[in-house]
N, C-alpha and C positions, 0 to 999 in steps of 0.2 A: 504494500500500500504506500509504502514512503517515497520508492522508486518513483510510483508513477505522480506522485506531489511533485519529485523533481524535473521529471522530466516535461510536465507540463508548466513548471516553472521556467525553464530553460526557453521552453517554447515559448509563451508570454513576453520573457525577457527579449528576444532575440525581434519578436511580433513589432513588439513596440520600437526596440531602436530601427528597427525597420519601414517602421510609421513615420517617425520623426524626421530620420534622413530624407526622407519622400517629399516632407513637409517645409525641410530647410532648403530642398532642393527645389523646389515651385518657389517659396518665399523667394531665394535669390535669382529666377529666372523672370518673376515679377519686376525686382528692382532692377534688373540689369533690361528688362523691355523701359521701364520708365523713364531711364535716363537716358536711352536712347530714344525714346519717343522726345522727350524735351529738349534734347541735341537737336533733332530734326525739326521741332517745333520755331525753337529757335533760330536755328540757320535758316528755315524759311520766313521767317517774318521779317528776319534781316534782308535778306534778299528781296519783299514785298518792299519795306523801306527803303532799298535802294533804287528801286524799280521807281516807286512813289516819286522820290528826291530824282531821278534822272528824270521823269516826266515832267516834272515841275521846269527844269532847263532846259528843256525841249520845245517848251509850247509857242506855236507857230503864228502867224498873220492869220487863217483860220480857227484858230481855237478862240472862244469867251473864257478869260479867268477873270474874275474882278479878287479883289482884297479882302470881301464883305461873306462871310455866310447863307446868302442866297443858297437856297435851293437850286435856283435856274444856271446857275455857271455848267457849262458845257464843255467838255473837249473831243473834238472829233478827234478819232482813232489815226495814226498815221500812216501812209503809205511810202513803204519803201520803193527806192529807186534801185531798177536794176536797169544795169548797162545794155543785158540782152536778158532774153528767156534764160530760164534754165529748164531743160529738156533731159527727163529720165525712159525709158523705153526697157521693153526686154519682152521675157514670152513665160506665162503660167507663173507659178509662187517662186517669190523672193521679198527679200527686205534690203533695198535699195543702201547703195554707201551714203553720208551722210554730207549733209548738206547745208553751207551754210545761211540762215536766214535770218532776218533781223527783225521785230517786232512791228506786227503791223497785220496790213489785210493785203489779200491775194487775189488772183483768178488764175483756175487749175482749170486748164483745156484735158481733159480723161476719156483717153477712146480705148475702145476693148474690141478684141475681132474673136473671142469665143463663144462660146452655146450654153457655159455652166455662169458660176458664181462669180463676181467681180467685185471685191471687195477692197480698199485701199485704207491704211488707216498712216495717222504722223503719229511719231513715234519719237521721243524727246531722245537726249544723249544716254539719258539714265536707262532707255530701251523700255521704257512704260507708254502705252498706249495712251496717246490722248485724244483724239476727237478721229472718227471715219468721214471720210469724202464722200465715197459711195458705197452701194450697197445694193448692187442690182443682179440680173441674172442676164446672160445673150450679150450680145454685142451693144457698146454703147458709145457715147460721140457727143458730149456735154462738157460747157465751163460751169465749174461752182465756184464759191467764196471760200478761200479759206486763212482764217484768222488768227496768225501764231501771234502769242500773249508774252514769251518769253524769247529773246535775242539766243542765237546760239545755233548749236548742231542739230539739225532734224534729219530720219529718216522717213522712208515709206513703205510700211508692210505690207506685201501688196496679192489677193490670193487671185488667182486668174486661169482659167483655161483656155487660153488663148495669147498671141501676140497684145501688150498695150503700151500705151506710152502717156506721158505726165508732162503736159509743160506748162511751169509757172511764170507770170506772168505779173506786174503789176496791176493792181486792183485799177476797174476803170469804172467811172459811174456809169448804169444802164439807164 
């Protein structure tokens, strides 16, 4: 009878520090996501701030800024000046090399010569999706707008069965 007090002693004992370590071990992968969250938190609002403070020295002969708290202060968005197109092409899935483009608004000429899925997405430096162009099926032959928020390297992931091609193009009013 005594044996088996011990040995279920043993086991309890071993149960528990086995809880515990489980328990220290969630707790520190908790604090080690929050300070990385707050890293990231951080360096992005810096990054919004700086975004903020460069637009503020940017603002053009078209933009309204007054001094006052108005709600009605406006800034029209900018359009970048490119020298020429920039023209990407190829045939069925790929993610385009990177590109670089400066904050502002676009017009993306996207023709597709397949039968399936054509999907095209920009794709930031850090390789996270951000916004799709399109999203169609069969052959296609349209300009959209498209609106990068952030200066920098973009790519284009792009899924296709068929030959397409991508030329961007500075934004023109229609």
């Amino acid at each position: 009878m005594k044996r088996k007090q011990v040995e279920e002693s043993t086991y309890n004992k071993w149960a528990l520090i086995g809880v515990g370590a489980l328990i220290a071990i969630i707790a520190l992968a908790a604090i080690m996501y929050q300070q990385g969250y707050n890293a990231g938190k951080n360096k992005m609002t810096a990054n919004i701030d700086q975004a903020v403070s460069e637009d503020v020295d940017k603002v053009s002969d078209n933009e309204t800024v007054s001094s006052g708290d108005s709600a009605s202060d406006t800034i029209t968005p900018t359009t970048p000046k490119l020298d020429e197109p920039i023209v990407l092409s190829g045939s069925g899935n790929k993610e385009t090399s990177f590109t670089y483009l400066e904050k502002g608004l676009y017009d993306v000429k996207l023709t597709h010569s397949g039968s399936g899925n054509f999907v095209v997405w920009i794709v930031n430096h850090l390789g996270t999706k951000l916004d799709y162009l399109v999203n169609e099926i069969g052959t296609y032959d349209k300009t959209v707008g498209m609106n990068i928020t952030n200066t920098g390297e973009h790519s284009f992931d792009i899924t296709a069965s068929g030959g397409w091609t991508l030329t961007i193009n500075e934004y023109t009013v229609r």
